[in-house]
C-alpha positions in Angstrom: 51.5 -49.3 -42.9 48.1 -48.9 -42.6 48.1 -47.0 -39.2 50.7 -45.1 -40.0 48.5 -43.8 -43.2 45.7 -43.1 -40.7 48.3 -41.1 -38.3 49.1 -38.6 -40.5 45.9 -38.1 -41.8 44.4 -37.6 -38.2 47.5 -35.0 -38.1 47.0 -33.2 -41.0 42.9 -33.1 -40.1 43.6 -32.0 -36.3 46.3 -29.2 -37.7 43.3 -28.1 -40.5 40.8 -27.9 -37.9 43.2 -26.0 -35.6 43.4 -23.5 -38.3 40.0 -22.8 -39.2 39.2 -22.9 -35.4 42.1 -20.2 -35.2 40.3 -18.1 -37.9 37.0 -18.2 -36.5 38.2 -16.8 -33.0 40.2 -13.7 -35.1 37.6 -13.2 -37.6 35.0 -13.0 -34.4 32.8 -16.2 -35.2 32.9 -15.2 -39.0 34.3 -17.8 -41.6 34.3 -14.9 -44.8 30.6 -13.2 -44.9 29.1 -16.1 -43.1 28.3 -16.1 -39.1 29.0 -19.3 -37.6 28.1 -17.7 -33.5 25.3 -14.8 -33.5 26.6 -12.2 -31.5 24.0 -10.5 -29.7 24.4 -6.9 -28.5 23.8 -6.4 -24.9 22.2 -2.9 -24.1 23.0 -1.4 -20.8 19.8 -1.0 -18.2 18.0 1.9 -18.5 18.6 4.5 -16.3 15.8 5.3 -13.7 15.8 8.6 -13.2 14.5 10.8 -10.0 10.9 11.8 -10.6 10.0 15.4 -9.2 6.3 15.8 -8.4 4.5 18.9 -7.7 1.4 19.0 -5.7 -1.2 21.3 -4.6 -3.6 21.8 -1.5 -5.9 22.7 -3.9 -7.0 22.5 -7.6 -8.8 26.0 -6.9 -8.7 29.4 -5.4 -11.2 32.2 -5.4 -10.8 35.4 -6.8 -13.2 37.0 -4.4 -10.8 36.6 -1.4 -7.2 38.4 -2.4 -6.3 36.6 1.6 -6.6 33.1 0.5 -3.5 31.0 -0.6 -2.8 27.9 -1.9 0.4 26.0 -0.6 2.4 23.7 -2.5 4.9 20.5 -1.7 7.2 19.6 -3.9 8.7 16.0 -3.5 11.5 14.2 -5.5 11.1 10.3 -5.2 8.4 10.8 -2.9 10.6 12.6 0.1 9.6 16.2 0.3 12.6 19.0 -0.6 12.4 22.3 0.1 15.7 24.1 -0.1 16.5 24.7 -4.1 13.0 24.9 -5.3 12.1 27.7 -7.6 8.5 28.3 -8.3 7.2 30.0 -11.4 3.3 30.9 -12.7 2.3 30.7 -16.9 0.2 33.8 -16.4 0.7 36.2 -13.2 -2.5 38.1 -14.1 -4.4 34.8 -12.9 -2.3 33.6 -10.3 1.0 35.1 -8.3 3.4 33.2 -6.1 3.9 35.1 -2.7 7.3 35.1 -0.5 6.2 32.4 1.3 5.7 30.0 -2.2 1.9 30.4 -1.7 -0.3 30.5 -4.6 -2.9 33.7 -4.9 -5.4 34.4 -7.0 -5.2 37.5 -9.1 -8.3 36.9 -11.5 -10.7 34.4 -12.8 -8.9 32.0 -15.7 -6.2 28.4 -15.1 -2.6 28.7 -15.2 0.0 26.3 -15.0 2.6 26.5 -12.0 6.1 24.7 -12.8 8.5 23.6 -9.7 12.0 23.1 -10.7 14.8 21.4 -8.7 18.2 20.8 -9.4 17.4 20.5 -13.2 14.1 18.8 -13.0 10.9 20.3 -13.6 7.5 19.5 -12.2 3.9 21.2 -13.3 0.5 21.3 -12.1 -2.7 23.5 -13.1 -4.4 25.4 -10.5 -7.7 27.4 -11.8 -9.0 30.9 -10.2 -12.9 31.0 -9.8 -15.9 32.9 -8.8 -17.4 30.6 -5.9 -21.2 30.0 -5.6 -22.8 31.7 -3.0 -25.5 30.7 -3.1 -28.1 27.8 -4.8 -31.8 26.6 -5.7 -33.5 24.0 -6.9 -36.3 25.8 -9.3 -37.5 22.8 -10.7 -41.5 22.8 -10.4 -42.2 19.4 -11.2 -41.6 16.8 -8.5 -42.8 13.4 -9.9 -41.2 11.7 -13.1 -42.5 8.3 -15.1 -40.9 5.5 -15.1 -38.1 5.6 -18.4 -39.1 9.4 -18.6 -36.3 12.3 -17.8 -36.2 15.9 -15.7 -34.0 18.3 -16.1 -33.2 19.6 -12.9 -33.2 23.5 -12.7 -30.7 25.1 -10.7 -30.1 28.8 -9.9 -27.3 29.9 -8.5 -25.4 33.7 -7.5 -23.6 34.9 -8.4 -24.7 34.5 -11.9 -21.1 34.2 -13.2 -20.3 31.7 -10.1 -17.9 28.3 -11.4 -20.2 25.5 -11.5 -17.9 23.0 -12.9 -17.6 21.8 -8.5 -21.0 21.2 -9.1 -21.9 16.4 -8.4 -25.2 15.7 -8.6 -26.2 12.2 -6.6 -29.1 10.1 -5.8 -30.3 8.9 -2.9 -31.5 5.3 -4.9 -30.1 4.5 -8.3 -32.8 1.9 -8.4 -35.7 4.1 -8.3 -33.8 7.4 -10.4 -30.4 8.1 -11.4 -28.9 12.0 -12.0 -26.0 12.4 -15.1 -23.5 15.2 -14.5 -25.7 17.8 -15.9 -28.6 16.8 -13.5 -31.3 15.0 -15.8 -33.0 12.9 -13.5 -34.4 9.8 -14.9 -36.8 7.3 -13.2 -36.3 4.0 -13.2 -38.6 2.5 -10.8 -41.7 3.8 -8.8 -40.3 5.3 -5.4 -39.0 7.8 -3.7 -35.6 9.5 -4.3 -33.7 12.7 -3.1 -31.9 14.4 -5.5 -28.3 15.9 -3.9 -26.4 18.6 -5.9 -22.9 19.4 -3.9 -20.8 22.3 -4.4 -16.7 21.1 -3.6 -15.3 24.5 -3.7 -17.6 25.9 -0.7 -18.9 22.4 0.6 -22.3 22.7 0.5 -25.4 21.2 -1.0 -29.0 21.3 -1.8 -31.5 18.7 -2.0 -34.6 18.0 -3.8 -37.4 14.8 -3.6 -38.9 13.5 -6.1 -41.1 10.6 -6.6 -41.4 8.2 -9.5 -44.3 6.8 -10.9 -45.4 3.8 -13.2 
């Protein structure tokens, strides 16, 4: 009698759970407002997208020579493409983009020169200078103390010339060391040589100086 009692209850129990596993899987995991499975939302990879790059042979171009250029690679993904590019110039009183997709230099000033390919653009700055022709060291004094600062005097043509190419370098950071603007100041006693380089034209000056206790 017993068993038979315990039958029908394991039926009815197996047919209840049945049921509310039933309304779990329609009701997506949800028994009323409560969650019995979390259901996490799986976002799709993002897409990686072809990256156009524009470069330049050079960041500069005079506007004393009207017969010097500037050529330019474009490159999508890092292989170069050349059919489909269009090239265009923010200001064409600075700079101008010949037949051949060569940059020239109209007047002094920076524009910004956009490639575009197949719906993707690409930019880069080039900036039209007056080179140095020429430069000097003018400074008179040629010995510095120890913890004591020169300014180094430079005169350069023309007088309007871009010095923004200009590094300054030392020979011996121990004995002196030169900041951007070319102040020199001694560290050590020694002898140093100060170097001032031009990037546009290549060239440089030097100076020696000696430091003292």
């Amino acid at each position: 009698m017993k068993s038979k009692k315990a039958l029908i209850i394991s039926i009815i129990v197996f047919i209840v759970v049945g049921i509310l596993a039933l309304l779990i899987v329609l009701n997506k995991g949800h028994v009323g407002s409560y969650a019995l499975v979390k259901v996490e939302k799986v976002e799709a990879p993002e897409e990686i997208k072809p990256k156009l790059e524009l470069k330049l042979e050079n960041e500069y171009l005079s506007s004393k020579n009207k017969k010097e250029t500037v050529g330019m690679t474009v490159t999508i993904d890092g292989e170069t493409v050349t059919d489909g590019v269009t090239f265009t110039s923010s200001d064409e009183d600075i700079v101008k983009i010949n037949k051949d997709n060569e940059l020239v230099a109209v007047s002094d000033g920076k524009a910004t020169i956009t490639a575009n390919y197949d719906g993707m653009d690409a930019t880069a700055e080039i900036r039209v200078i007056t080179p140095i022709k020429s430069m000097t060291f003018t400074t008179t004094n040629s010995t510095i103390r120890v913890g004591k600062d020169l300014q180094m005097k430079l005169k350069v043509t023309p007088s309007d010339a871009y010095i923004d190419t200009l590094t300054y370098t030392s020979s011996d950071e121990e004995i002196a060391t030169v900041d951007p603007s070319g102040i020199v100041t001694g560290v050590a006693p020694g002898k140093v040589t100060i170097t001032v380089y031009d990037s546009f034209t290549e060239t440089e000056k030097k100076v020696n100086l000696t430091i003292r206790k």
